[in-house]
N, CA, C, O and CB atoms as a CASP TS submission, in Angstrom:
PFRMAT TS
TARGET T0000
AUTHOR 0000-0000-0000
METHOD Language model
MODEL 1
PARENT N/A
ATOM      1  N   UNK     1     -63.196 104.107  72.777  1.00  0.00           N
ATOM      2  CA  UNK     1     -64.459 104.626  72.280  1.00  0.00           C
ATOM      3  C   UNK     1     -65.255 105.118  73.494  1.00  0.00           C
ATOM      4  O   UNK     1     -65.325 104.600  74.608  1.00  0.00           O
ATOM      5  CB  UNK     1     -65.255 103.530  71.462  1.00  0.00           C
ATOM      6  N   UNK     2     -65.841 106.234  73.033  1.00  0.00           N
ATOM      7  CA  UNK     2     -66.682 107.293  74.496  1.00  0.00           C
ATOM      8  C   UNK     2     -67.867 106.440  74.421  1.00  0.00           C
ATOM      9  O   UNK     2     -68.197 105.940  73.346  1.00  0.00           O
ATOM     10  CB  UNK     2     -67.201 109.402  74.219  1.00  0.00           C
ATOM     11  N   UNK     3     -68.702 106.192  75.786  1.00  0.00           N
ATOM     12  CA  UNK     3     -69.812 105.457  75.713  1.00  0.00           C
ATOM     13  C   UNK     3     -70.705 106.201  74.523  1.00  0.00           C
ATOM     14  O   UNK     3     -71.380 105.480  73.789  1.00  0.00           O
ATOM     15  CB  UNK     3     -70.502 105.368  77.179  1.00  0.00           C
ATOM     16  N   UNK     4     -70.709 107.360  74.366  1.00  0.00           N
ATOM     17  CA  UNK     4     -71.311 108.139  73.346  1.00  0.00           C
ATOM     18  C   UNK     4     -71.369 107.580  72.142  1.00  0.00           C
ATOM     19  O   UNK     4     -72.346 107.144  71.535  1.00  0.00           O
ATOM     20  CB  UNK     4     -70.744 109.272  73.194  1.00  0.00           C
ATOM     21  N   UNK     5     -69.726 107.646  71.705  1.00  0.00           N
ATOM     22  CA  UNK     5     -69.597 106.715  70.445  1.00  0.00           C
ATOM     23  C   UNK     5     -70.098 105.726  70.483  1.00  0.00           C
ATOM     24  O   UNK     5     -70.567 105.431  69.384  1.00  0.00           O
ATOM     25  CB  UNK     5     -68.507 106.357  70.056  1.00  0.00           C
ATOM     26  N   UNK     6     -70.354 104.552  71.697  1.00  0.00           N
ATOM     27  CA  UNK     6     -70.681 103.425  71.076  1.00  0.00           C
ATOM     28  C   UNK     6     -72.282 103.534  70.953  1.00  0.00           C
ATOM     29  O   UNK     6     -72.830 103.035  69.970  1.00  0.00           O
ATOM     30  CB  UNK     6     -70.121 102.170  71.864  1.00  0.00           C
ATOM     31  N   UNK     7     -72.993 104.150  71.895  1.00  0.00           N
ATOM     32  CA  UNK     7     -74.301 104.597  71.516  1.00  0.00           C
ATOM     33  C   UNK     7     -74.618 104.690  69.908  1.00  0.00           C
ATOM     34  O   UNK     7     -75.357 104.023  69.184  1.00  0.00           O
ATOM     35  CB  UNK     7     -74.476 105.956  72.158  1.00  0.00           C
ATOM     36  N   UNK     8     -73.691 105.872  69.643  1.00  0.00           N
ATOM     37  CA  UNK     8     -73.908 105.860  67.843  1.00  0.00           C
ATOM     38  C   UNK     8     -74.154 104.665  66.751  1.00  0.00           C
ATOM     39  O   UNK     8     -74.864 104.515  65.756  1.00  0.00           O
ATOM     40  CB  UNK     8     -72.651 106.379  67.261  1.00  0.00           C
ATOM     41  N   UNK     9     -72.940 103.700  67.653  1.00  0.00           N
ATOM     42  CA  UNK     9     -72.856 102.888  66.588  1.00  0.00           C
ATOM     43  C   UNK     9     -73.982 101.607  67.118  1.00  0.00           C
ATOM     44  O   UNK     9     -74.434 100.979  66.160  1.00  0.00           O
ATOM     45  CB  UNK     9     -71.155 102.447  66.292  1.00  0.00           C
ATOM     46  N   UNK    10     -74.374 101.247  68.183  1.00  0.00           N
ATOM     47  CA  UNK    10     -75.391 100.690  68.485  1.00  0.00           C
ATOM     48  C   UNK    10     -76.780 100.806  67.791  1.00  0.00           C
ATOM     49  O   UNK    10     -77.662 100.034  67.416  1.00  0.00           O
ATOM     50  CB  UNK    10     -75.423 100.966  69.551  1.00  0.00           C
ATOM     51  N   UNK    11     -76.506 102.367  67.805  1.00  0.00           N
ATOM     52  CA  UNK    11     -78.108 102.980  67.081  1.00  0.00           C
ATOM     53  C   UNK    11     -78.280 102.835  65.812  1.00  0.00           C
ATOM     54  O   UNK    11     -79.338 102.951  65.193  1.00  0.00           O
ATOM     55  CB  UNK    11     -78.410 104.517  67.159  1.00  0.00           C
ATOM     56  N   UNK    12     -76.873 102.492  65.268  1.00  0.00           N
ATOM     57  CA  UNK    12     -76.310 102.575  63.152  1.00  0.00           C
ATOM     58  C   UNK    12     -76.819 100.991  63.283  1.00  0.00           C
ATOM     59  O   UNK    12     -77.822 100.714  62.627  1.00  0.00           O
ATOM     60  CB  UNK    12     -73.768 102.895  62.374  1.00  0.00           C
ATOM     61  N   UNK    13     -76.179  99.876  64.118  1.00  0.00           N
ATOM     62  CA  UNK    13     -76.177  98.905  64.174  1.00  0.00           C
ATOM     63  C   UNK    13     -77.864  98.503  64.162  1.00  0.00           C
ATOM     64  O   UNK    13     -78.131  97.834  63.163  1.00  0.00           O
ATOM     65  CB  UNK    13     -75.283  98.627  65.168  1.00  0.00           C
ATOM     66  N   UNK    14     -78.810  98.710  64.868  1.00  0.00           N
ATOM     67  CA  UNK    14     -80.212  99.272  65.468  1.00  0.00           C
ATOM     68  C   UNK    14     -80.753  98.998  63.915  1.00  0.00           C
ATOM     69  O   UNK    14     -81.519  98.099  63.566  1.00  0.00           O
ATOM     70  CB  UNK    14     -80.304 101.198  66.248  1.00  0.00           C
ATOM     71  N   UNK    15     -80.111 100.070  63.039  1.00  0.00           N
ATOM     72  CA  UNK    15     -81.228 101.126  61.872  1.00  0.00           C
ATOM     73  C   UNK    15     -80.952  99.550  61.157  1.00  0.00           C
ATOM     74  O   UNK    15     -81.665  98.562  60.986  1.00  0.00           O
ATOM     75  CB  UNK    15     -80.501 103.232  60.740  1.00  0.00           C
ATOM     76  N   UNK    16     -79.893  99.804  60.928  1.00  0.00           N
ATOM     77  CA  UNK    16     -79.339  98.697  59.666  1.00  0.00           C
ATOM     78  C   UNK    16     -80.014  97.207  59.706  1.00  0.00           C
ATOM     79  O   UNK    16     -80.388  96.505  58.766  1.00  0.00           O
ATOM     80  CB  UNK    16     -77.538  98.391  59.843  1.00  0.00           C
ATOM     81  N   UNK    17     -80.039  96.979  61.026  1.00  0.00           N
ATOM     82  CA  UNK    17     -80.979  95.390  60.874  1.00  0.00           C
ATOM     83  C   UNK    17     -81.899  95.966  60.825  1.00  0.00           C
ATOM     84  O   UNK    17     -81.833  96.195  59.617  1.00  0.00           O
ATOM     85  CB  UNK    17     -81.111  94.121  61.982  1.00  0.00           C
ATOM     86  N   UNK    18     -83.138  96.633  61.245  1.00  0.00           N
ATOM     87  CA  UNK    18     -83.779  96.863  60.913  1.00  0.00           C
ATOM     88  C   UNK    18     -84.617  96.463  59.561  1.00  0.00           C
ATOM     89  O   UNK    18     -85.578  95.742  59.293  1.00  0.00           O
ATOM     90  CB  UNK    18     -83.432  97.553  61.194  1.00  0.00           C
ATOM     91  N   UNK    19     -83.357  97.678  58.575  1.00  0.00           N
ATOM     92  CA  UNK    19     -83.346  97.974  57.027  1.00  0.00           C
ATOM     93  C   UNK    19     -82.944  96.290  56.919  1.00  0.00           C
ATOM     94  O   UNK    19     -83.896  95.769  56.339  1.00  0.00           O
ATOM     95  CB  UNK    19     -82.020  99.415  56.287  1.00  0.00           C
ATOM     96  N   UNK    20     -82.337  95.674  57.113  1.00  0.00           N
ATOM     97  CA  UNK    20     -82.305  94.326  56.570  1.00  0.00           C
ATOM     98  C   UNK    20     -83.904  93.487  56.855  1.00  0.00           C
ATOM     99  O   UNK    20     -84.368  92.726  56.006  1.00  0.00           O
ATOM    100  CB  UNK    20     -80.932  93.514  57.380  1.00  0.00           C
ATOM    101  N   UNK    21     -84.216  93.617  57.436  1.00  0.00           N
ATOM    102  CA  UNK    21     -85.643  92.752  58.294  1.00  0.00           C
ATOM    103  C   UNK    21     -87.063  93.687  57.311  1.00  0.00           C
ATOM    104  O   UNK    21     -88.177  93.256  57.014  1.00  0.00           O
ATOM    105  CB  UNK    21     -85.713  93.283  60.806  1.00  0.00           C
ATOM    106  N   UNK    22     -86.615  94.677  57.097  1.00  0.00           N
ATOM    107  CA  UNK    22     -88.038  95.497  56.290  1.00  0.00           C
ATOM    108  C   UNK    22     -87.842  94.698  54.917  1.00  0.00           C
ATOM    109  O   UNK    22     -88.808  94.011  54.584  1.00  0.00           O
ATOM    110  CB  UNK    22     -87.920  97.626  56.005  1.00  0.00           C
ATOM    111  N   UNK    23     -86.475  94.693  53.888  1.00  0.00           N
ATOM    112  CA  UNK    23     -86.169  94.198  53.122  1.00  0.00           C
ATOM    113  C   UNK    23     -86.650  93.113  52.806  1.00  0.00           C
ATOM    114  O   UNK    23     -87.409  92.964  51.848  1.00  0.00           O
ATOM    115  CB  UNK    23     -85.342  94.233  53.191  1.00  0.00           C
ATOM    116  N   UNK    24     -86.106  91.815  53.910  1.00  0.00           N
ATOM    117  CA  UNK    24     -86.184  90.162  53.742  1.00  0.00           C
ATOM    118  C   UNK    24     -88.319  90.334  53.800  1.00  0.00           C
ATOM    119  O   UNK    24     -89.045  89.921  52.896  1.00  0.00           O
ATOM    120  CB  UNK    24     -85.033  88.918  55.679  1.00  0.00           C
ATOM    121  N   UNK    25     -88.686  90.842  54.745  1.00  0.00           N
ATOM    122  CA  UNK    25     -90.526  90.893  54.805  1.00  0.00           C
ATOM    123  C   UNK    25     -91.344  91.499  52.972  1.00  0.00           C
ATOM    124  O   UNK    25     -92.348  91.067  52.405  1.00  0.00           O
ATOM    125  CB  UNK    25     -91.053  92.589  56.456  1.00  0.00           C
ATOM    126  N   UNK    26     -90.310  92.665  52.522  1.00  0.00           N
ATOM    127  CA  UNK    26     -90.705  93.181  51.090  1.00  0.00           C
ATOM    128  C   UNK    26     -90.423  91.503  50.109  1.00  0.00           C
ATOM    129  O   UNK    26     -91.115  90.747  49.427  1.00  0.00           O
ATOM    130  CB  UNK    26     -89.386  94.844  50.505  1.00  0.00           C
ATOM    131  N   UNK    27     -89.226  91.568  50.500  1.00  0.00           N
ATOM    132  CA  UNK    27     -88.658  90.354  49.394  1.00  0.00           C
ATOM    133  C   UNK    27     -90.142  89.144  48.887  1.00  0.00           C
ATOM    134  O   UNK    27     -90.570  88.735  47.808  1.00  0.00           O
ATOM    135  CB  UNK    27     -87.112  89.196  50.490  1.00  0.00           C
ATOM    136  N   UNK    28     -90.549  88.919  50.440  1.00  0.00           N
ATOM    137  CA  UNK    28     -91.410  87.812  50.427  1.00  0.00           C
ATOM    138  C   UNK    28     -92.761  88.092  49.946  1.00  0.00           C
ATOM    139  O   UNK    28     -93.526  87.182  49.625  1.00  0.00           O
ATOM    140  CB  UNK    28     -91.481  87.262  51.692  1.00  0.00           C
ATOM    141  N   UNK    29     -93.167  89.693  49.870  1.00  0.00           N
ATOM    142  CA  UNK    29     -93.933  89.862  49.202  1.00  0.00           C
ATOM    143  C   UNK    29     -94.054  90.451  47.642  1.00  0.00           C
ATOM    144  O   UNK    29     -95.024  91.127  47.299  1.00  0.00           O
ATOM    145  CB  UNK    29     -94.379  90.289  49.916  1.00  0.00           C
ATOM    146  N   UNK    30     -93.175  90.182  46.918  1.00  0.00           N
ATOM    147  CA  UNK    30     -92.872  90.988  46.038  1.00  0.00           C
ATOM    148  C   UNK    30     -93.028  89.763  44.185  1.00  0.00           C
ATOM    149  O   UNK    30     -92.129  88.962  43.926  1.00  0.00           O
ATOM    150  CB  UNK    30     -91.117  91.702  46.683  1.00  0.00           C
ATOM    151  N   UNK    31     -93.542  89.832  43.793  1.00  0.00           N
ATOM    152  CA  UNK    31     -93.424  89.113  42.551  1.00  0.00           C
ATOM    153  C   UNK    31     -92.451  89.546  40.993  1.00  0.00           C
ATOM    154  O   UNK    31     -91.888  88.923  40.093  1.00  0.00           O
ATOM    155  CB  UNK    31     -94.850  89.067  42.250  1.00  0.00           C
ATOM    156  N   UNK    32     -92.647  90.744  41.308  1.00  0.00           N
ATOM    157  CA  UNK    32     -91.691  91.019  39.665  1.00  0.00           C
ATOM    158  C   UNK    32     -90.154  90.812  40.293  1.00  0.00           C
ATOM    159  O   UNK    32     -89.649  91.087  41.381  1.00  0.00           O
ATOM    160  CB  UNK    32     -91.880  93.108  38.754  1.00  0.00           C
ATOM    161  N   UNK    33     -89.746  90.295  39.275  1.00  0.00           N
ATOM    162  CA  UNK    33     -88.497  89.634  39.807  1.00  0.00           C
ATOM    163  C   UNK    33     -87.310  90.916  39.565  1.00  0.00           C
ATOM    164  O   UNK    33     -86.242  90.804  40.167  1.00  0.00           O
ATOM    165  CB  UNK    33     -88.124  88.020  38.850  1.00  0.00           C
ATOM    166  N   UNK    34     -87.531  92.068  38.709  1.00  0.00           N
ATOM    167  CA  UNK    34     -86.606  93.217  39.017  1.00  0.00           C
ATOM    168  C   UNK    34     -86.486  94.020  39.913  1.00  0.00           C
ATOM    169  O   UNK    34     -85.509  94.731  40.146  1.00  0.00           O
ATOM    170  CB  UNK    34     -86.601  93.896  38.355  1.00  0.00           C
ATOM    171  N   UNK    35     -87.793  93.936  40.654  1.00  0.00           N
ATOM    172  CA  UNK    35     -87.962  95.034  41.988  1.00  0.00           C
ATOM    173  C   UNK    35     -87.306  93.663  42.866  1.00  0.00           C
ATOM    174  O   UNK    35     -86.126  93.844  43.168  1.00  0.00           O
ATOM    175  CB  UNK    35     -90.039  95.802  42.555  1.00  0.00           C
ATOM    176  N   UNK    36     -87.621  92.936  43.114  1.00  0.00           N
ATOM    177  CA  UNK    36     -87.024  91.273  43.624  1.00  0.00           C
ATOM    178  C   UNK    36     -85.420  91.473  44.160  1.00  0.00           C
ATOM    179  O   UNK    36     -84.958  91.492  45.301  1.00  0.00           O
ATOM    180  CB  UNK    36     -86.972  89.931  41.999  1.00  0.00           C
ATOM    181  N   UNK    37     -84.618  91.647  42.488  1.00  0.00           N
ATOM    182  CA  UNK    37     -83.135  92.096  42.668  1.00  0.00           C
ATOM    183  C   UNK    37     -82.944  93.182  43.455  1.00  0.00           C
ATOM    184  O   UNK    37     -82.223  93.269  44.449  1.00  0.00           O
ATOM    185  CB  UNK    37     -82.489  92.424  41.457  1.00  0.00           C
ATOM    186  N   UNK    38     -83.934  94.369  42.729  1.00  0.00           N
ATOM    187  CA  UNK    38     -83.409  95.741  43.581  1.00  0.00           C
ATOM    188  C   UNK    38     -83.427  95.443  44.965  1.00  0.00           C
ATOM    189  O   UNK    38     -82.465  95.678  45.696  1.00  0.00           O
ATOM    190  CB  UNK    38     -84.355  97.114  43.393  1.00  0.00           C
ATOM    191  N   UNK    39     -84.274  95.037  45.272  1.00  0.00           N
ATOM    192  CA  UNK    39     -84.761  94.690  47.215  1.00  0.00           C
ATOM    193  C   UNK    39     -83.360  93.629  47.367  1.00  0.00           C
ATOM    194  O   UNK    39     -82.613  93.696  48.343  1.00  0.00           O
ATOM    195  CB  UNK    39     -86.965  93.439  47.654  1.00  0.00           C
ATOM    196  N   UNK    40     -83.187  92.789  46.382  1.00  0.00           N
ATOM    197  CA  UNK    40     -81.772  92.216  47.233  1.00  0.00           C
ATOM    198  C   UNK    40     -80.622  92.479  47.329  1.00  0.00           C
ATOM    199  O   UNK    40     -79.879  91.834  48.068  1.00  0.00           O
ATOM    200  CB  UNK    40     -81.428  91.257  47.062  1.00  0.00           C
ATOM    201  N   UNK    41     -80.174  93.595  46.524  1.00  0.00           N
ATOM    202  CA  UNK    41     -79.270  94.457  45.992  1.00  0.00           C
ATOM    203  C   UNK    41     -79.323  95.075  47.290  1.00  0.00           C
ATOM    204  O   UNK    41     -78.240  94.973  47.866  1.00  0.00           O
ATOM    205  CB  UNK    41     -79.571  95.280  44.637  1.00  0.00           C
ATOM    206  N   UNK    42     -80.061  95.583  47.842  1.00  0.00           N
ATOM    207  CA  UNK    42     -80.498  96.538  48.958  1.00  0.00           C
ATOM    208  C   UNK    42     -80.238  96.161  50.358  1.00  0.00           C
ATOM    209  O   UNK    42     -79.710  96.848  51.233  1.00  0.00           O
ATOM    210  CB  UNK    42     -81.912  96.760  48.884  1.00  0.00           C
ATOM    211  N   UNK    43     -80.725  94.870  50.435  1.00  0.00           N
ATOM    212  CA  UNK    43     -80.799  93.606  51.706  1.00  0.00           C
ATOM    213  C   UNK    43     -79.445  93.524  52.028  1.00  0.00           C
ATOM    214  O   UNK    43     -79.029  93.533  53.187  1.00  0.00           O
ATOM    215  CB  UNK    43     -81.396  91.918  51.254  1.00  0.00           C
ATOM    216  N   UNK    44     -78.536  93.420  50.725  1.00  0.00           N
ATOM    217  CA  UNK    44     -76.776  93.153  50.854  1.00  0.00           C
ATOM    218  C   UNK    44     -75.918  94.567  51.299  1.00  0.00           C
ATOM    219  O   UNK    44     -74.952  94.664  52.056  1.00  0.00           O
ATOM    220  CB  UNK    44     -76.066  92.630  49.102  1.00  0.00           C
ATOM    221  N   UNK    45     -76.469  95.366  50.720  1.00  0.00           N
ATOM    222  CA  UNK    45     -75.843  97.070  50.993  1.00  0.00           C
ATOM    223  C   UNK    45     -75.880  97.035  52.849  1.00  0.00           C
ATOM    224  O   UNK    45     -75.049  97.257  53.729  1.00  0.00           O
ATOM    225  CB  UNK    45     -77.314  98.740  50.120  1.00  0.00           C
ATOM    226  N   UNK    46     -77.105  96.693  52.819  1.00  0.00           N
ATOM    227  CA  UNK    46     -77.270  97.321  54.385  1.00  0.00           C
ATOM    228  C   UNK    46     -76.569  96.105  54.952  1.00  0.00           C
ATOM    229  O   UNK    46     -75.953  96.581  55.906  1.00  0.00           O
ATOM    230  CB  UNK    46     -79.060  97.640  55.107  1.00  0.00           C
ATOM    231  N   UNK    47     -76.332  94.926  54.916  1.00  0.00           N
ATOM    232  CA  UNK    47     -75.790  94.172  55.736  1.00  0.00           C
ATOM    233  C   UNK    47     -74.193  94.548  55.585  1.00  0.00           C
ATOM    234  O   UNK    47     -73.419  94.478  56.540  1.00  0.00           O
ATOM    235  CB  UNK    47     -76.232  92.731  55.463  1.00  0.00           C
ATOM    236  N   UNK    48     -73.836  94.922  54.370  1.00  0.00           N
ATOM    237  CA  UNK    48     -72.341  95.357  54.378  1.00  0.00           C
ATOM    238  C   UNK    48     -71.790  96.343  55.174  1.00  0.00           C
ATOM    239  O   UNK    48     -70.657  96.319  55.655  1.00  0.00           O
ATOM    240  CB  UNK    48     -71.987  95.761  53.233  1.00  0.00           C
ATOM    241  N   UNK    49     -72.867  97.470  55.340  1.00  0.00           N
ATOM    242  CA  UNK    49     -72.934  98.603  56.252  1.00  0.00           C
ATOM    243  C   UNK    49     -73.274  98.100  57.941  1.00  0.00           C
ATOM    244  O   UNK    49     -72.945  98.765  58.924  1.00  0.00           O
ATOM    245  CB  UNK    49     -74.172  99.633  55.612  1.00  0.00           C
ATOM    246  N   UNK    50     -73.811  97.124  57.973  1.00  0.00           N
ATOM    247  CA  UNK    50     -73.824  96.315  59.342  1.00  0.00           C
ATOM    248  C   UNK    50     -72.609  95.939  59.593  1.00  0.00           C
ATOM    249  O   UNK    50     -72.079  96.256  60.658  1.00  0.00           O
ATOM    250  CB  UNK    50     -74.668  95.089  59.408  1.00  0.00           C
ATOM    251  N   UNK    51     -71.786  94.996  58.398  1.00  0.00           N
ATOM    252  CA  UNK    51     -70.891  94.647  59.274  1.00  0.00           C
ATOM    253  C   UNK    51     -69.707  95.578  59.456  1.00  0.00           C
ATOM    254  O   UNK    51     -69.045  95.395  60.478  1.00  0.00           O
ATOM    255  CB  UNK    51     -70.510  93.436  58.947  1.00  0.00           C
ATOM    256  N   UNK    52     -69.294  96.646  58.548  1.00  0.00           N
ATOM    257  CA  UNK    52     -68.752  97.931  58.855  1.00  0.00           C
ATOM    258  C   UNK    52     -68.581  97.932  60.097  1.00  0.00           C
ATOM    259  O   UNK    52     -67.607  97.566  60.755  1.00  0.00           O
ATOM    260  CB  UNK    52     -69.464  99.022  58.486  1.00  0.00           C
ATOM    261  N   UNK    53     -70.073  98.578  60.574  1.00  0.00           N
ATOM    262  CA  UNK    53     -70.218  99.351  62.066  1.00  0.00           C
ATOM    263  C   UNK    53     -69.891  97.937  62.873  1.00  0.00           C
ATOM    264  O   UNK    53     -68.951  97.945  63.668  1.00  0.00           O
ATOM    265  CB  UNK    53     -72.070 100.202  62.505  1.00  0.00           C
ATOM    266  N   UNK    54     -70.542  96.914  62.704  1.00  0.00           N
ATOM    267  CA  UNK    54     -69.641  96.058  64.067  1.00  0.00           C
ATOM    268  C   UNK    54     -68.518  95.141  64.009  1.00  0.00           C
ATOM    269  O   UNK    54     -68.420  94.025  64.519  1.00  0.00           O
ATOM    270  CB  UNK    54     -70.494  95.145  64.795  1.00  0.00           C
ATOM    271  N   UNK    55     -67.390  96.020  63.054  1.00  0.00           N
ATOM    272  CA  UNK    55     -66.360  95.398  62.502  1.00  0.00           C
ATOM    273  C   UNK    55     -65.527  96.688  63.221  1.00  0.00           C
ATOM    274  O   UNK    55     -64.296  96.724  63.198  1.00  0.00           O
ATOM    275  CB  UNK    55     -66.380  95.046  60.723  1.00  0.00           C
ATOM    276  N   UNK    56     -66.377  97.784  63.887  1.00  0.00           N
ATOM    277  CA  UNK    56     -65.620  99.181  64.773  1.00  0.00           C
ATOM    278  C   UNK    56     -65.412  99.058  66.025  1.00  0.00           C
ATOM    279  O   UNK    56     -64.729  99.850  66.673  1.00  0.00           O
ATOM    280  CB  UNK    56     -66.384 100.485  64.824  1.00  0.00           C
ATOM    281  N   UNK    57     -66.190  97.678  66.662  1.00  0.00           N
ATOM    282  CA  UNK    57     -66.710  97.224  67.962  1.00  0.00           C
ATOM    283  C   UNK    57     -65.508  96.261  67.796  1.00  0.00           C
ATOM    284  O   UNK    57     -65.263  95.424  68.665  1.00  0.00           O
ATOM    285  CB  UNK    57     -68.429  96.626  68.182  1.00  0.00           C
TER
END
């Protein structure tokens, strides 16, 4: 992998916790329990896509 590439995936790696950490902060503020699921539905996508990218590493 070109240092380039791993840049990329550092930066994918970067977004994705991120998107997990905006998620878990919504979760805790959130009361209707269907937007609740959607946000955890969401929380799991991006961690699956986390471990993707550092399952390339």
């Amino acid at each position: 992998m070109t240092s380039k590439e791993l840049t990329y995936v550092e930066d994918a790696l970067g977004h994705e916790k991120f998107f997990q950490t905006k998620c878990s902060e919504t979760l805790n503020q959130l009361q209707d329990e269907n937007l609740r699921m959607f946000v955890q539905q969401m929380q799991h996508k991006h961690q699956q896509i986390f471990s993707g990218f550092y399952n390339l590493l």
